[in-house]
N, CA, C and O atoms as a MOPAC input file, in Angstrom:
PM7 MOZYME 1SCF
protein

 N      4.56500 1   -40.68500 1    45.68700 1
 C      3.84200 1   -39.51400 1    45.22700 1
 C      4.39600 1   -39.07400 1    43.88000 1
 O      5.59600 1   -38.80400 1    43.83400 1
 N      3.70000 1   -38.97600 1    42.83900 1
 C      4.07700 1   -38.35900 1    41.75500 1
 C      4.65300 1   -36.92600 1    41.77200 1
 O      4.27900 1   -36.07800 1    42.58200 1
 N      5.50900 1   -36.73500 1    40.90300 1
 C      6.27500 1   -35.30600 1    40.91800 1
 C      6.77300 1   -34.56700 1    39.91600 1
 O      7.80000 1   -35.06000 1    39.45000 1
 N      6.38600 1   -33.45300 1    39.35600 1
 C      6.54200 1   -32.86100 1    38.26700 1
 C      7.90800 1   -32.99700 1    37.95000 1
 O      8.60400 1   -32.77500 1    38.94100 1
 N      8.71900 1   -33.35400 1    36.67400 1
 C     10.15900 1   -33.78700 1    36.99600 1
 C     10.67000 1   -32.34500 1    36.03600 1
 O     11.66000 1   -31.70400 1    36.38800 1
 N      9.87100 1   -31.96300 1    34.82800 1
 C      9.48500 1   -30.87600 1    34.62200 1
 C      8.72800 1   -30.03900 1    33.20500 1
 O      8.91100 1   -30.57700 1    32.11300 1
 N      8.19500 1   -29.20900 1    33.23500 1
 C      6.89700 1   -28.31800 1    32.29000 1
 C      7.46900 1   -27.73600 1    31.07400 1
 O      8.44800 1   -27.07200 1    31.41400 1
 N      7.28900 1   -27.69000 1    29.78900 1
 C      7.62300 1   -27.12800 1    29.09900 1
 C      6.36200 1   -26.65600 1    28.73600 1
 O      5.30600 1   -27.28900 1    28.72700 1
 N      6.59900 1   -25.27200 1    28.38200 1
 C      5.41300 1   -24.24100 1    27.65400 1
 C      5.40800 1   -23.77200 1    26.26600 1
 O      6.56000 1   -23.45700 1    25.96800 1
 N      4.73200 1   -23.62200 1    25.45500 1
 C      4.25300 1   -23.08800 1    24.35600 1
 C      4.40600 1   -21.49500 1    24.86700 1
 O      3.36000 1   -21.29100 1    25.48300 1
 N      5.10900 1   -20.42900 1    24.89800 1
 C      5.14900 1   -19.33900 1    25.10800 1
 C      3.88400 1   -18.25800 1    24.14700 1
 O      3.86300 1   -18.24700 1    22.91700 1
 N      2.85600 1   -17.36800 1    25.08000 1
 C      2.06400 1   -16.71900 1    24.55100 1
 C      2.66200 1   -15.73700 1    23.53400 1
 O      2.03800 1   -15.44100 1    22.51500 1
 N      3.82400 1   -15.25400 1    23.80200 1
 C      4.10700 1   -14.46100 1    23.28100 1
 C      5.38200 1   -14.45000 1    22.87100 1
 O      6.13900 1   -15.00100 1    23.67100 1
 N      5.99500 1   -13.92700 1    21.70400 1
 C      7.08100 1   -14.62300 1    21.42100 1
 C      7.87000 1   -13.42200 1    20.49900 1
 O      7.34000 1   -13.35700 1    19.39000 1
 N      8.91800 1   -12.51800 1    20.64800 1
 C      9.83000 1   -11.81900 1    19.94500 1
 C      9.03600 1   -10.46500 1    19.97400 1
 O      9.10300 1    -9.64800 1    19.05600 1
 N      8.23200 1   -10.28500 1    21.17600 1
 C      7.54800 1    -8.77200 1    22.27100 1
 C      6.20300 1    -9.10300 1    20.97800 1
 O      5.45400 1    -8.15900 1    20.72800 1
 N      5.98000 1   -10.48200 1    20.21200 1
 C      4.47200 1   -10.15400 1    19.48000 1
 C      3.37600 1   -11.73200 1    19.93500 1
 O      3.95900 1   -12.66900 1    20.48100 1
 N      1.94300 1   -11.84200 1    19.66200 1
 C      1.86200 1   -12.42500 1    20.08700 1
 C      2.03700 1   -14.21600 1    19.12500 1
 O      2.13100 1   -14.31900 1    17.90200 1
 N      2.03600 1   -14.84800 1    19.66200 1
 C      3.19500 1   -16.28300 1    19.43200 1
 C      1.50900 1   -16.72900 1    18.22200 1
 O      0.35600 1   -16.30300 1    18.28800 1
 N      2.11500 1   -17.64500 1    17.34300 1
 C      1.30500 1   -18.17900 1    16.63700 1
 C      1.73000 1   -19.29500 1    15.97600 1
 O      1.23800 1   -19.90000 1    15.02300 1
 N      3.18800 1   -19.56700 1    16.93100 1
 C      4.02600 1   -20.75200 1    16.27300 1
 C      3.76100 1   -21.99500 1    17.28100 1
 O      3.77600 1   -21.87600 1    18.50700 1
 N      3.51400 1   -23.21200 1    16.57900 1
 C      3.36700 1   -24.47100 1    17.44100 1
 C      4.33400 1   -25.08400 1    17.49200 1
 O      5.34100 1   -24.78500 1    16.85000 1
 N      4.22500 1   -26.32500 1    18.46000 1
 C      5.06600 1   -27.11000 1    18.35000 1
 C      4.75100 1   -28.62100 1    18.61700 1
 O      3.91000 1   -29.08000 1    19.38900 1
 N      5.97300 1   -29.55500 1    17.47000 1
 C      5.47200 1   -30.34500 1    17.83400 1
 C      6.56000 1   -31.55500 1    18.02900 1
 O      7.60400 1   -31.77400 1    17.41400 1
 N      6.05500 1   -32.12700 1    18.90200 1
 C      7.21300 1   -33.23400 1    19.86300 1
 C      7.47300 1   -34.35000 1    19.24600 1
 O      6.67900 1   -35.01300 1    18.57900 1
 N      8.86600 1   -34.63000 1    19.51200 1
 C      9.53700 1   -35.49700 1    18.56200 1
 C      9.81700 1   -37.20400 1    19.23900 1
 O      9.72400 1   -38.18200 1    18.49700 1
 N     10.09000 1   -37.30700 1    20.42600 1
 C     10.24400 1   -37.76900 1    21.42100 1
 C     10.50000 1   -37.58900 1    22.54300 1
 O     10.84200 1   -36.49200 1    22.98400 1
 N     10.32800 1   -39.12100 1    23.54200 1
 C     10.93500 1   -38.74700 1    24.76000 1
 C     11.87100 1   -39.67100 1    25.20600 1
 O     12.50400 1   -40.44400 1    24.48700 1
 N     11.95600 1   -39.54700 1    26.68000 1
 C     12.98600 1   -40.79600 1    27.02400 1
 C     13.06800 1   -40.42800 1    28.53000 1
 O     12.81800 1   -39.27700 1    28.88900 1
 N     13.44700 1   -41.47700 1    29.48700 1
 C     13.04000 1   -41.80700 1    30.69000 1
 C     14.29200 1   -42.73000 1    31.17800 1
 O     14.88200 1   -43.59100 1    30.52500 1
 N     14.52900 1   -42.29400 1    32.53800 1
 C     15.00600 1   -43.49600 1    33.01800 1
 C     14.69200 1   -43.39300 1    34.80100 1
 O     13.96700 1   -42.60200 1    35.40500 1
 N     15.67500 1   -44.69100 1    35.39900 1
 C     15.44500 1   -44.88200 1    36.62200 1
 C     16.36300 1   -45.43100 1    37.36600 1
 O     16.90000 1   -46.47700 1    37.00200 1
 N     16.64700 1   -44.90100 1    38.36900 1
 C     17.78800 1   -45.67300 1    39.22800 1
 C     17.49200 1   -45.86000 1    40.72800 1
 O     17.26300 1   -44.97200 1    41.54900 1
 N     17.54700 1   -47.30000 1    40.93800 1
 C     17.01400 1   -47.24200 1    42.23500 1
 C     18.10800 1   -48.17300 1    43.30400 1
 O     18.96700 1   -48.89100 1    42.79200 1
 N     17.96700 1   -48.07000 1    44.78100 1
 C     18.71200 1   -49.48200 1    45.25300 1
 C     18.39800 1   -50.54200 1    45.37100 1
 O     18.88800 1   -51.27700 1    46.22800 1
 N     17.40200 1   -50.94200 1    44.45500 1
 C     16.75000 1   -52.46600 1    44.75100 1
 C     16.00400 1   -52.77100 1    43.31000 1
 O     15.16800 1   -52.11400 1    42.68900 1
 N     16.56200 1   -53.86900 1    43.06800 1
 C     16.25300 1   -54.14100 1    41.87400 1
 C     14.57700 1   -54.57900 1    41.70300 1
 O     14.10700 1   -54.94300 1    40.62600 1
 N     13.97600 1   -54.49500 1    42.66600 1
 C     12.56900 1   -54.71200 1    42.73100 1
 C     11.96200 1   -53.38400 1    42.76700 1
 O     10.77200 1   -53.50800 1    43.05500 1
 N     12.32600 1   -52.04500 1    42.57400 1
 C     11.84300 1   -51.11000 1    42.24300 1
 C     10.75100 1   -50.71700 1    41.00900 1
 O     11.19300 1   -50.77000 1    39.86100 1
 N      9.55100 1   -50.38200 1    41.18200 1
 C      8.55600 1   -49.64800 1    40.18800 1
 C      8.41800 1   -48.35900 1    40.08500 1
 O      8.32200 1   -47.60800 1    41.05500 1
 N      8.40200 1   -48.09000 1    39.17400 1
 C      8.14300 1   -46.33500 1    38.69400 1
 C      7.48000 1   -45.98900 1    37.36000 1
 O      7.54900 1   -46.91800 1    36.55500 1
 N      6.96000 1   -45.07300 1    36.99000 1
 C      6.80100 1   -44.72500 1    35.63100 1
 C      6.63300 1   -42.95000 1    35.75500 1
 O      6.47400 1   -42.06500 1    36.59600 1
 N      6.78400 1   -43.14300 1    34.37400 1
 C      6.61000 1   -41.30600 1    33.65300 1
 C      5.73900 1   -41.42300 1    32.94200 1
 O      5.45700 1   -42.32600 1    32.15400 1
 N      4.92100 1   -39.85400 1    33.35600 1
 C      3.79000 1   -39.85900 1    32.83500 1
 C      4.28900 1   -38.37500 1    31.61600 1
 O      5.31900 1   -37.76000 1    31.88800 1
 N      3.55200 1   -38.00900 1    30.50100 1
 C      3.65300 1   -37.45000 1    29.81500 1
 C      2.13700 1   -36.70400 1    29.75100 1
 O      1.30500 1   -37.47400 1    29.27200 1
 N      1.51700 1   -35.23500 1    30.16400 1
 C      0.21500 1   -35.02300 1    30.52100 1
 C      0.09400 1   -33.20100 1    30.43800 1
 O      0.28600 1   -32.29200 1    31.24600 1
 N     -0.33100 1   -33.28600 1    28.98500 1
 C     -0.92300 1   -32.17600 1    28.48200 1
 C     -1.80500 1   -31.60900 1    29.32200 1
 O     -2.77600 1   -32.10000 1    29.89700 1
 N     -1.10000 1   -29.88100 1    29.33600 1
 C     -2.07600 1   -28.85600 1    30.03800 1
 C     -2.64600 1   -28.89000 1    31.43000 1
 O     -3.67000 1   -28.37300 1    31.87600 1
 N     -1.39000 1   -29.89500 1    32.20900 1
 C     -1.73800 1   -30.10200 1    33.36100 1
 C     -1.71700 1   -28.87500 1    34.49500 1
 O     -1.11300 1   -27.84700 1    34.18700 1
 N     -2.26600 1   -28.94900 1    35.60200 1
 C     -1.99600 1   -27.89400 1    36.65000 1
 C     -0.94100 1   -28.64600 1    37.75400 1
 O     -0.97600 1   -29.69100 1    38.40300 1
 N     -0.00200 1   -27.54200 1    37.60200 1
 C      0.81100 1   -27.77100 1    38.59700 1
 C      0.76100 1   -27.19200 1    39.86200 1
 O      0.16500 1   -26.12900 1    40.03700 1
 N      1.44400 1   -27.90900 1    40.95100 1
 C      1.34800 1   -27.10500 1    42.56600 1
 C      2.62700 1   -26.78500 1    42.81300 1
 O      3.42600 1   -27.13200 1    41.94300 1
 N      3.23600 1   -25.97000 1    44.16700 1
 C      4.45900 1   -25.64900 1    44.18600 1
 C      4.28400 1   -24.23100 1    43.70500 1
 O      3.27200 1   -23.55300 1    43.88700 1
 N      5.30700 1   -23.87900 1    43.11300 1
 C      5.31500 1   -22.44600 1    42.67800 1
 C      6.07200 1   -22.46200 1    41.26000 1
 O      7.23400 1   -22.08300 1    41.10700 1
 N      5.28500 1   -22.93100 1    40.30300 1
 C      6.03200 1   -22.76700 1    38.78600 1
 C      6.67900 1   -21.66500 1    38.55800 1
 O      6.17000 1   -20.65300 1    39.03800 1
 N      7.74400 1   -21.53700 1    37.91200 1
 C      8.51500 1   -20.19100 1    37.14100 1
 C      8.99500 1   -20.55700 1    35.83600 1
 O      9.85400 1   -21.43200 1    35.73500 1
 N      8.57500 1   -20.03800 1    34.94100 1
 C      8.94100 1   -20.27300 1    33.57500 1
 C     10.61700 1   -20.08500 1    32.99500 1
 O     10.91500 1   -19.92900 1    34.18000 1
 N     11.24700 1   -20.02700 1    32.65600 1
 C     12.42300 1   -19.59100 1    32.28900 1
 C     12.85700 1   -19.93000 1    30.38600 1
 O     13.33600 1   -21.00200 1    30.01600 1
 N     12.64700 1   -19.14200 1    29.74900 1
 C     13.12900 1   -19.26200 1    27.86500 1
 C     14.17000 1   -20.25900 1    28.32200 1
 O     14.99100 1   -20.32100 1    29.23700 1
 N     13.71600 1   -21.17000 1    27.09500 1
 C     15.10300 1   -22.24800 1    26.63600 1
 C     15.61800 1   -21.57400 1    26.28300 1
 O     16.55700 1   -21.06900 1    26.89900 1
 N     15.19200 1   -21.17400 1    24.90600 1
 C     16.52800 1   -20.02400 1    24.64800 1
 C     15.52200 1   -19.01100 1    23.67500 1
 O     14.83800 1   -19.41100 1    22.73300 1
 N     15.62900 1   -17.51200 1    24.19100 1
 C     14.95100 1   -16.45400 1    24.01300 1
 C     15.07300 1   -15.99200 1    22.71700 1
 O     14.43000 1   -14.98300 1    22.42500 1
 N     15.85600 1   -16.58900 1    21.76700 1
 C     16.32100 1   -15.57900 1    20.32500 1
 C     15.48000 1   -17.12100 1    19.66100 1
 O     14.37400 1   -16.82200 1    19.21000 1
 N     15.76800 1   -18.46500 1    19.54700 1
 C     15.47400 1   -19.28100 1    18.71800 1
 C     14.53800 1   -19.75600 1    19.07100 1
 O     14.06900 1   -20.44500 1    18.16600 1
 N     13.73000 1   -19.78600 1    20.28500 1
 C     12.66700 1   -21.14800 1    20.43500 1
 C     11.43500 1   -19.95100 1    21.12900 1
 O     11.43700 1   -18.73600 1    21.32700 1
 N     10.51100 1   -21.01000 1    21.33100 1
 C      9.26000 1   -20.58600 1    21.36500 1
 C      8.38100 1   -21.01900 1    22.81200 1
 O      7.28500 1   -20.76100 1    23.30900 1
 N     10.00200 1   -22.11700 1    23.24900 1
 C      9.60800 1   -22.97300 1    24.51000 1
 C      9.94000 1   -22.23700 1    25.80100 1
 O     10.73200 1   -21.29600 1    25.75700 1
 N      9.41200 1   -22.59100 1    26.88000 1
 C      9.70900 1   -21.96600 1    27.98200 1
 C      9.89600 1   -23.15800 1    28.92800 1
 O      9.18800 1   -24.12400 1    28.64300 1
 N     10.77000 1   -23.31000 1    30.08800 1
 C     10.69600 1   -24.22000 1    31.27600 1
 C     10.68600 1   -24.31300 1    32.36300 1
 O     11.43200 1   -23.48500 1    32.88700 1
 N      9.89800 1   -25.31000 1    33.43600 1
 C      9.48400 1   -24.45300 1    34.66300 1
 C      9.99400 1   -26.09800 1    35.02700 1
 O      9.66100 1   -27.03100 1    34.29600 1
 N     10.98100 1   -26.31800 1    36.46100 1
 C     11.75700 1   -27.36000 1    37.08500 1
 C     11.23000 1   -26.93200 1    38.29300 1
 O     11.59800 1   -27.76700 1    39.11900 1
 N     10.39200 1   -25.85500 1    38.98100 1
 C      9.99700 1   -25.76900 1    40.15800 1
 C      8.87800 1   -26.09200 1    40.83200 1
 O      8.65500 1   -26.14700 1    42.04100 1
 N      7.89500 1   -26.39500 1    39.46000 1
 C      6.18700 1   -26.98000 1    40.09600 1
 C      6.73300 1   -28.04800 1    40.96400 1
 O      7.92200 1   -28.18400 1    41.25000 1
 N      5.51400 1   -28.97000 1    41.44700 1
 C      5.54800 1   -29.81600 1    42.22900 1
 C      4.55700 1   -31.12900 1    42.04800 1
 O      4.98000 1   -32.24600 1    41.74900 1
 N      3.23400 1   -30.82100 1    42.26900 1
 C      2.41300 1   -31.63800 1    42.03900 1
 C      1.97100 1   -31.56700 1    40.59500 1
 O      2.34200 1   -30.90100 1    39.62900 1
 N      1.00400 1   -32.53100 1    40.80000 1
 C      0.32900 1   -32.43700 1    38.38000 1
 C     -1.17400 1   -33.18900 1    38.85200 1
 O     -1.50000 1   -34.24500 1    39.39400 1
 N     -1.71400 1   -32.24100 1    38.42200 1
 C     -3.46600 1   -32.75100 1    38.65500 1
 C     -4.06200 1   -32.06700 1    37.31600 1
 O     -3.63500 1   -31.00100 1    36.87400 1
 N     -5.00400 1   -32.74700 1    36.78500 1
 C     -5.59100 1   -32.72200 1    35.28300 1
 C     -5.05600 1   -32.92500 1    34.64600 1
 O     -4.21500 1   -33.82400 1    34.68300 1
 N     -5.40500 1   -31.77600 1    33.24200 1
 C     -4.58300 1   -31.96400 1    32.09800 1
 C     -4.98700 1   -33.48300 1    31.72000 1
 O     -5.81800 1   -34.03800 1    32.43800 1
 N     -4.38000 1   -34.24000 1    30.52000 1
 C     -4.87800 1   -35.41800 1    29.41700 1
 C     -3.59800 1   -35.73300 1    29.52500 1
 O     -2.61100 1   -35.00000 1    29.45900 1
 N     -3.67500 1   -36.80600 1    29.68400 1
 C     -2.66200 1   -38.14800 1    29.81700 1
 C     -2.37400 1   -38.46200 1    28.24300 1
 O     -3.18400 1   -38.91600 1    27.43500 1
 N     -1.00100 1   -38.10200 1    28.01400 1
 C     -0.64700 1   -38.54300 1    26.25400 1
 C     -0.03700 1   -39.86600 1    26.62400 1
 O     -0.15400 1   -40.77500 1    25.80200 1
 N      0.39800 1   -40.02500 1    27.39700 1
 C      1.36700 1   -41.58800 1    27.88700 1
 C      1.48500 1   -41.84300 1    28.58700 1
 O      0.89300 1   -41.11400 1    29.38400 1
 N      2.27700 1   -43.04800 1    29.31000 1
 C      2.89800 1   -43.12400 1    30.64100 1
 C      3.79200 1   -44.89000 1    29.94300 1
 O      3.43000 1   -45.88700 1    29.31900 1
 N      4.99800 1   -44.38700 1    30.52800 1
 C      6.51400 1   -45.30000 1    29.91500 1
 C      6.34300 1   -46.07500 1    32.01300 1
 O      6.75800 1   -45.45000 1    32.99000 1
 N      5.90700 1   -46.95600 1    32.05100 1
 C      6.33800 1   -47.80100 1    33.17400 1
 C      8.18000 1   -48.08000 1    32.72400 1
 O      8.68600 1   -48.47200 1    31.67200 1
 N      8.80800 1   -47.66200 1    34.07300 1
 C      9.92300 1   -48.52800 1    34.59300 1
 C     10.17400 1   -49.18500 1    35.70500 1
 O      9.59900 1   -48.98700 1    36.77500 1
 N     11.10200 1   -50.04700 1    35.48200 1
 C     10.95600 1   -51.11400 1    36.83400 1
 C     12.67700 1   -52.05700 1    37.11000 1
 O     13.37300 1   -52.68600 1    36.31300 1
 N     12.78500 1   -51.87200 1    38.02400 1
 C     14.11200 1   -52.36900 1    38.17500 1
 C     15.12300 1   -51.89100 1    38.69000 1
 O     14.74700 1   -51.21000 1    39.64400 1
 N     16.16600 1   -51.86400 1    38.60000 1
 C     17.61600 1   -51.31600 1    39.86000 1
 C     17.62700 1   -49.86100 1    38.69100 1
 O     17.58600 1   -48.70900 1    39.12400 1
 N     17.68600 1   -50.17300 1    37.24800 1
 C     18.37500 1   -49.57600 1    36.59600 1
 C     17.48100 1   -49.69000 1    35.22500 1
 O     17.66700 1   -50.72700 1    34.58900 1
 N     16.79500 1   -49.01200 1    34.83700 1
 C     15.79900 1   -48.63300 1    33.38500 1
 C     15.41700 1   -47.73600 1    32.87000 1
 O     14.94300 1   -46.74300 1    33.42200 1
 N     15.58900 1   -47.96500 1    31.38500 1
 C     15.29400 1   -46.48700 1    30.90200 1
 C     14.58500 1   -46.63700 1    29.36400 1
 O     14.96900 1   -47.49900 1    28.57500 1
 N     13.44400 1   -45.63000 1    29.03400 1
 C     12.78800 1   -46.34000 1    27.79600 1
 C     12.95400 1   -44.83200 1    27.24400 1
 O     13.02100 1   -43.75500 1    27.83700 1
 N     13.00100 1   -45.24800 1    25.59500 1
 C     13.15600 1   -44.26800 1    24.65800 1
 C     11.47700 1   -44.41200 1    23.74300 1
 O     10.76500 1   -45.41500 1    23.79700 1
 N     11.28700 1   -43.66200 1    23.28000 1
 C      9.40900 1   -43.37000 1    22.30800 1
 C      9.89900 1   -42.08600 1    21.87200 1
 O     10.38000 1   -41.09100 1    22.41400 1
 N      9.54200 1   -42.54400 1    20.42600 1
 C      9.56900 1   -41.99400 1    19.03700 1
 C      7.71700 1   -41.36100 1    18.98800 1
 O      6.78700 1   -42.04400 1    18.55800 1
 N      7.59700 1   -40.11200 1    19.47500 1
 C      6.58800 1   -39.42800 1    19.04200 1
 C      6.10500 1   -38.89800 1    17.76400 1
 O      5.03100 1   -38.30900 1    17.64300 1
 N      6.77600 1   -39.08400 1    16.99600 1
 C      6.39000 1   -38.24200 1    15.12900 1
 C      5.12800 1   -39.12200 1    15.09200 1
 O      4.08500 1   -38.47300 1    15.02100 1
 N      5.02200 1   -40.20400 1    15.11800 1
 C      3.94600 1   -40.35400 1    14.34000 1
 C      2.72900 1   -40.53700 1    15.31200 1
 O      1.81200 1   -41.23700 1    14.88100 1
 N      2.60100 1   -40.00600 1    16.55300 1
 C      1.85800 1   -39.41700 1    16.79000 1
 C      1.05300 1   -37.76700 1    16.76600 1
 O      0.05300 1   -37.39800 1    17.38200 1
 N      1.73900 1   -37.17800 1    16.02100 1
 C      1.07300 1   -35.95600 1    15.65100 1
 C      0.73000 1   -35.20200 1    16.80100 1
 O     -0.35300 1   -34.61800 1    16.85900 1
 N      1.98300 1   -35.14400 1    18.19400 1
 C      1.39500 1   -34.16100 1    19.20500 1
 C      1.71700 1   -32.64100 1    18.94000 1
 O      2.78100 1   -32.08800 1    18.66100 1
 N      1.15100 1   -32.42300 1    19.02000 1
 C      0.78400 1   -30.57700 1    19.00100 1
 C      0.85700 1   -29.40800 1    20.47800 1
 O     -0.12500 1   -29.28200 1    21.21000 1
 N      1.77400 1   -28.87000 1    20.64900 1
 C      1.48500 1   -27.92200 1    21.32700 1
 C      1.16400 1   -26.28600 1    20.67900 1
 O      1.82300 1   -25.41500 1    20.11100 1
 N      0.10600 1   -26.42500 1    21.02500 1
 C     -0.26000 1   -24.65200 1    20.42900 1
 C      0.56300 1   -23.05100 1    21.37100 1
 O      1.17800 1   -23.46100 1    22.35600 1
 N      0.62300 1   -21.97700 1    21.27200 1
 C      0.63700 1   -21.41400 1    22.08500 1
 C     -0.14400 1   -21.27400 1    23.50900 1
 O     -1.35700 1   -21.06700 1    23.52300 1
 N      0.61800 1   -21.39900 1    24.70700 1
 C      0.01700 1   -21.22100 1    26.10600 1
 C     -0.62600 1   -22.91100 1    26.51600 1
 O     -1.45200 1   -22.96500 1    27.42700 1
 N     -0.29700 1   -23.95300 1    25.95800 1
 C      0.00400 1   -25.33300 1    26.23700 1
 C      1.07200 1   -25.52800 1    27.13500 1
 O      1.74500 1   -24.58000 1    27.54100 1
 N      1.27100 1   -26.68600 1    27.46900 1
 C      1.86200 1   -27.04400 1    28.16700 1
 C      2.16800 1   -28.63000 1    27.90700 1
 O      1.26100 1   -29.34500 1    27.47900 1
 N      3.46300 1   -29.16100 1    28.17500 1
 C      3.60100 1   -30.68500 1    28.95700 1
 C      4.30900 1   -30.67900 1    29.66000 1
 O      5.36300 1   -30.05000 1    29.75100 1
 N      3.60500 1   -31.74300 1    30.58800 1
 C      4.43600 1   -32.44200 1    32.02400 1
 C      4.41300 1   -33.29000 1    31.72500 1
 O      3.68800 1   -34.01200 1    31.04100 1
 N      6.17500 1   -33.36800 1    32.77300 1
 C      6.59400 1   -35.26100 1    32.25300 1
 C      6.87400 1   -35.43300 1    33.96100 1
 O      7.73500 1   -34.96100 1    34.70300 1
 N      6.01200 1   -36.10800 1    34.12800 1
 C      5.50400 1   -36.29500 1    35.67800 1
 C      6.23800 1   -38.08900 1    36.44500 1
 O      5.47500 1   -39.04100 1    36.28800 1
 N      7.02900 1   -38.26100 1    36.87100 1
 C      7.52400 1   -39.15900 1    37.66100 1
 C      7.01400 1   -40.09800 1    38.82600 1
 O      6.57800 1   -39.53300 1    39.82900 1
 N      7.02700 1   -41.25300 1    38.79300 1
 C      6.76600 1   -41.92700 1    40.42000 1
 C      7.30600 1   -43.32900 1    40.79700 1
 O      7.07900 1   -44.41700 1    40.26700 1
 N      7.98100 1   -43.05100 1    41.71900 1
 C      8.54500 1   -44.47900 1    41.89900 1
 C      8.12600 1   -44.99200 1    43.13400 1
 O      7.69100 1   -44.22500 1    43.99300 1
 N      8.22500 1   -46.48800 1    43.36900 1
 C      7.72500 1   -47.28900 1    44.82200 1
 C      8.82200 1   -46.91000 1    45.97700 1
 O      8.55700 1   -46.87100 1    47.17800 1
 N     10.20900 1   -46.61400 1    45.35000 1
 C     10.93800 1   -46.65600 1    46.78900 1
 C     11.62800 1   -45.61600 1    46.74900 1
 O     12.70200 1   -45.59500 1    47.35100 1
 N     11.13400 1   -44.39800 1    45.96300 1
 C     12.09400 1   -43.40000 1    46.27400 1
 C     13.28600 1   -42.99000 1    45.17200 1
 O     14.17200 1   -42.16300 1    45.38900 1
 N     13.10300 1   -43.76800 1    43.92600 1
 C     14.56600 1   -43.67600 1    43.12700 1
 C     14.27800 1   -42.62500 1    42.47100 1
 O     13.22100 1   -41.99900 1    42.38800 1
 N     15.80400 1   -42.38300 1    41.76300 1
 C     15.98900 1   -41.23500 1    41.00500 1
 C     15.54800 1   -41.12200 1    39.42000 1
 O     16.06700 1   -41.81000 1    38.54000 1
 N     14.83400 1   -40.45100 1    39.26300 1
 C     14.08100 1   -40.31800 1    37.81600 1
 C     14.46500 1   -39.59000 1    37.23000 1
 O     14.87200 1   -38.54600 1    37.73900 1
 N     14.51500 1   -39.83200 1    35.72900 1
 C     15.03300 1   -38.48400 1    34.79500 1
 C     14.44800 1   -38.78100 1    33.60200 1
 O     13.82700 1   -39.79800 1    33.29400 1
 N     14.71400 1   -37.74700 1    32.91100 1
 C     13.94500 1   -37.74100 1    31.96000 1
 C     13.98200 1   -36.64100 1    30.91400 1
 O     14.55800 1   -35.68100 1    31.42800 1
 N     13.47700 1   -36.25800 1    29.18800 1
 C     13.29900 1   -35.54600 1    28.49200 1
 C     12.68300 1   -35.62000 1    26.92200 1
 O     12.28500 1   -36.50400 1    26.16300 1
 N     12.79400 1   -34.62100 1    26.90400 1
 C     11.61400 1   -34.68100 1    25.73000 1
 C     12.39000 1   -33.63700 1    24.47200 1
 O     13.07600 1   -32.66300 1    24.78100 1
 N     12.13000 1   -34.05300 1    23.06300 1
 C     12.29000 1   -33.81800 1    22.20700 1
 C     11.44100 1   -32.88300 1    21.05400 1
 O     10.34900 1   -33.30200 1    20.67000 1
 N     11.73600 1   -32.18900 1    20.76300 1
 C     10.73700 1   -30.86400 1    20.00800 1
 C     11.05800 1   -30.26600 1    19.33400 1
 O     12.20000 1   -29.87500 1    19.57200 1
 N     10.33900 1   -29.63500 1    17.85200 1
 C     10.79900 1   -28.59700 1    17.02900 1
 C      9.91000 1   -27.64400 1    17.07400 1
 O      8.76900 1   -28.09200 1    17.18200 1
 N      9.98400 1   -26.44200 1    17.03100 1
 C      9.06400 1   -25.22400 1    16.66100 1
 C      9.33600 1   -25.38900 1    15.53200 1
 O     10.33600 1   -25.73900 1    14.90600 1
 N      7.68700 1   -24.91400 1    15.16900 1
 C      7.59600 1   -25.39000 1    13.82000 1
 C      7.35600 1   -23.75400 1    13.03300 1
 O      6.23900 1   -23.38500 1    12.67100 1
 N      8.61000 1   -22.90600 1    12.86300 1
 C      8.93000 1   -21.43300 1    12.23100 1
 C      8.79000 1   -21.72000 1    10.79100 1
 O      8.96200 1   -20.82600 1     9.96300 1

């Protein structure tokens, strides 16, 4: 079952005014650890998705950024598929250089970097970003 691993937000509002700063993603990176080297998984990367569970936002950090993060959703249904990094094996992990794709988060956006593996392994993962002040 796929699983929100976790959400970063474009915050509506930003320093008590409303936000008009974007952002835009620099990279990501992924990995996987499993007990069997015949293990499959991948991360998905999926704009403006809806999550299940009970999201809670929390500021990266409230004085400099514009981002917010939620580690508590659960499921990921909709939203637009920007990628998906297949891994496979006991032990894998892939790095992607986003600049020259030109992704954009506006205010009140979102990405999920959404996880799934065949037997259960441990996924991780993150993503790279500047607000663009």
């Amino acid at each position: 079952t796929e699983t929100a691993i976790f959400t970063n937000r474009n915050k509506a509002t930003y320093a008590s005014k409303t936000n008009f700063i974007d952002i835009l993603l620099g990279g990501t990176f992924a990995s996987i650890e499993a007990s069997a080297a015949n293990n499959l998984g991948s991360v998905r990367l999926v704009k403006n998705a809806t999550l299940g569970g009970s999201p809670s936002y929390a500021d990266i950090n409230a004085t400099d950024s514009v981002v917010e993060i939620d580690v508590a959703g659960t499921t990921v249904t909709g939203g637009t598929e920007l990628l998906t990094n297949p891994l496979a094996g006991k032990n894998d992990s892939k790095i992607m250089d986003l600049v020259n794709l030109t992704i954009i988060l506006a205010p009140n956006d979102t990405l999920t970097i959404a996880g799934t593996s065949a037997n259960s392994a441990t996924i991780n993962a993150g993503i790279l970003w500047k607000d663009l002040f």
